[in-house]
N, C-alpha and C positions, 0 to 999 in steps of 0.2 A: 542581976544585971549581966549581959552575956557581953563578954571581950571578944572584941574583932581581933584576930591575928593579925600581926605586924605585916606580913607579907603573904597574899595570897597567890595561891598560883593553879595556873590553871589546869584540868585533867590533861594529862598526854604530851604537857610540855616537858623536851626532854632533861634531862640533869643540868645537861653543860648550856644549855641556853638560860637556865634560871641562876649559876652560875655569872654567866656572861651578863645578865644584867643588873649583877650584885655589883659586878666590876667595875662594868661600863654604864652605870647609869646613874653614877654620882658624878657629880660635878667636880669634889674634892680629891676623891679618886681619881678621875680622870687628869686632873691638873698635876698629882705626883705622877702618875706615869707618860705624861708628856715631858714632865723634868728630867727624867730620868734617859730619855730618848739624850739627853747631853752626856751620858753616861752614869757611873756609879757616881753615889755620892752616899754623905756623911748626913744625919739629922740635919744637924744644923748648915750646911751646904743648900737641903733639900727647902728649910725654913724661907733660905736666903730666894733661891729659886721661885720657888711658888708664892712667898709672900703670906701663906698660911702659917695660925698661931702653932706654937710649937706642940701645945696638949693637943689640938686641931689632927695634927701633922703625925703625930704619936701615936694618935687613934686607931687612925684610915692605914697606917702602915702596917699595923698588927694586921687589918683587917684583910689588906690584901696580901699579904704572909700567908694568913690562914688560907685566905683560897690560892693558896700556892702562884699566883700574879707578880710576886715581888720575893726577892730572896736578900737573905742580911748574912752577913760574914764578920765575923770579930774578930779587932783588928788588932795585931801585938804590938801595942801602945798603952800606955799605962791609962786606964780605965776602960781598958778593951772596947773603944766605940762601934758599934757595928754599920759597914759600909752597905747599902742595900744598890742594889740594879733586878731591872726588869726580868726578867721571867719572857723572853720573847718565845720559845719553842710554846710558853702556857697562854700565853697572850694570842697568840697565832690560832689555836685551836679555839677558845672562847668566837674569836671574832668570826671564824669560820662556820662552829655551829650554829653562831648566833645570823650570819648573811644567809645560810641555808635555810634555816627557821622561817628567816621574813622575807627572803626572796625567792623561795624555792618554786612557786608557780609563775613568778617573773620572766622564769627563763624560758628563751623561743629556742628551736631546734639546733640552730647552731651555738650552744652554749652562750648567746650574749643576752642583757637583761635587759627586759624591757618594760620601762617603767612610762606609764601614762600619766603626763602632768595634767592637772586638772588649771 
Protein backbone atom coordinates (compact mmCIF):
# COMPACT_ATOMS: atom_id res chain seq x y z
CA UNK A 1 0.00 0.00 0.00
CA UNK A 2 1.83 3.34 -1.00
CA UNK A 3 1.25 6.39 1.76
CA UNK A 4 0.59 9.76 0.34
CA UNK A 5 2.72 12.40 2.33
CA UNK A 6 0.98 14.63 4.54
CA UNK A 7 1.91 17.72 2.72
CA UNK A 8 2.91 17.99 -0.75
CA UNK A 9 4.53 20.53 -2.20
CA UNK A 10 5.26 21.63 -5.29
CA UNK A 11 8.77 21.77 -7.32
CA UNK A 12 10.23 25.35 -7.16
CA UNK A 13 8.08 26.44 -4.41
CA UNK A 14 10.25 28.51 -2.38
CA UNK A 15 11.04 27.60 1.64
CA UNK A 16 9.53 30.57 3.30
CA UNK A 17 6.32 30.40 1.12
CA UNK A 18 5.76 26.67 2.26
CA UNK A 19 6.52 27.91 5.52
CA UNK A 20 4.06 30.76 5.16
CA UNK A 21 1.40 28.39 4.50
CA UNK A 22 2.16 26.18 7.51
CA UNK A 23 1.26 29.33 9.32
CA UNK A 24 -1.13 31.05 7.58
CA UNK A 25 -3.28 28.39 6.40
CA UNK A 26 -4.76 27.04 9.61
CA UNK A 27 -7.61 28.27 10.80
CA UNK A 28 -6.36 27.56 14.52
CA UNK A 29 -3.22 29.12 13.86
CA UNK A 30 -4.55 31.99 12.54
CA UNK A 31 -7.10 32.73 15.46
CA UNK A 32 -3.90 32.64 18.18
CA UNK A 33 -2.03 35.11 16.20
CA UNK A 34 -5.00 37.46 15.73
CA UNK A 35 -5.07 37.07 19.79
CA UNK A 36 -2.20 37.90 20.19
CA UNK A 37 -2.34 41.24 17.99
CA UNK A 38 -4.02 42.41 21.85
CA UNK A 39 -0.52 41.70 22.92
CA UNK A 40 1.30 39.14 24.94
CA UNK A 41 -0.47 36.75 26.78
CA UNK A 42 -0.45 33.76 29.26
CA UNK A 43 -1.96 30.14 28.03
CA UNK A 44 -4.68 30.50 29.67
CA UNK A 45 -5.30 34.30 28.72
CA UNK A 46 -4.82 32.96 25.09
CA UNK A 47 -7.66 29.93 26.11
CA UNK A 48 -9.81 32.85 27.13
CA UNK A 49 -9.21 34.90 23.93
CA UNK A 50 -9.63 32.41 21.24
CA UNK A 51 -12.18 30.27 22.94
CA UNK A 52 -9.96 27.34 21.76
CA UNK A 53 -9.56 23.93 24.05
CA UNK A 54 -6.50 24.37 25.97
CA UNK A 55 -4.77 20.81 24.57
CA UNK A 56 -6.11 22.48 21.06
CA UNK A 57 -4.19 25.74 22.10
CA UNK A 58 -1.00 23.85 23.32
CA UNK A 59 -0.63 22.12 20.23
CA UNK A 60 -0.78 24.99 17.61
CA UNK A 61 1.52 27.00 20.09
CA UNK A 62 4.38 24.49 19.92
CA UNK A 63 3.72 24.53 16.38
CA UNK A 64 4.19 28.08 15.66
CA UNK A 65 7.17 28.29 18.04
CA UNK A 66 8.89 25.89 16.01
CA UNK A 67 8.38 27.86 12.78
CA UNK A 68 9.73 30.68 14.86
CA UNK A 69 5.83 32.70 14.36
CA UNK A 70 5.37 32.97 17.93
CA UNK A 71 8.04 33.38 20.77
CA UNK A 72 7.35 32.23 24.70
CA UNK A 73 9.32 33.75 27.76
CA UNK A 74 9.18 32.21 31.26
CA UNK A 75 7.98 34.11 33.63
CA UNK A 76 9.47 34.40 37.46
CA UNK A 77 6.43 33.26 38.97
CA UNK A 78 6.22 30.32 40.77
CA UNK A 79 5.46 27.57 37.98
CA UNK A 80 7.40 29.75 35.56
CA UNK A 81 4.34 30.17 33.04
CA UNK A 82 5.49 30.98 29.82
CA UNK A 83 4.05 34.58 28.33
CA UNK A 84 4.04 34.01 24.30
CA UNK A 85 3.69 37.17 21.69
CA UNK A 86 3.87 37.38 17.98
CA UNK A 87 6.94 37.11 16.31
CA UNK A 88 6.00 40.35 13.96
CA UNK A 89 9.57 40.97 12.20
CA UNK A 90 8.87 36.66 11.42
CA UNK A 91 5.27 37.11 10.57
CA UNK A 92 6.22 40.25 8.19
CA UNK A 93 8.54 38.08 6.09
CA UNK A 94 6.15 34.87 5.71
CA UNK A 95 3.45 37.18 4.47
CA UNK A 96 5.69 39.05 2.17
CA UNK A 97 7.12 36.01 0.53
CA UNK A 98 3.96 34.54 0.61
CA UNK A 99 2.04 38.06 -1.41
CA UNK A 100 5.24 37.87 -3.85
CA UNK A 101 4.57 34.14 -4.60
CA UNK A 102 0.87 34.73 -5.45
CA UNK A 103 0.94 38.17 -6.68
CA UNK A 104 4.06 38.59 -8.38
CA UNK A 105 2.64 38.73 -12.12
CA UNK A 106 -0.31 40.81 -10.61
CA UNK A 107 1.79 43.64 -10.64
CA UNK A 108 1.41 46.57 -13.59
CA UNK A 109 4.48 48.97 -13.94
CA UNK A 110 3.79 51.19 -11.40
CA UNK A 111 4.11 48.83 -8.53
CA UNK A 112 0.16 48.59 -7.97
CA UNK A 113 -1.72 45.10 -8.15
CA UNK A 114 -3.91 44.33 -10.30
CA UNK A 115 -6.37 41.88 -9.86
CA UNK A 116 -9.12 40.87 -12.24
CA UNK A 117 -12.52 39.98 -10.73
CA UNK A 118 -14.14 37.44 -12.47
Amino acid sequence: MNSVPSVVRPAGQPDLVAEAAKVFGNTVRLSIINALRQGPALRAELVARTGLPAQTLGAQLTELEAMDAVKAEAQHSRGRPMLYYANHARLERLLLALTQYVLADARGTDGETRINPH
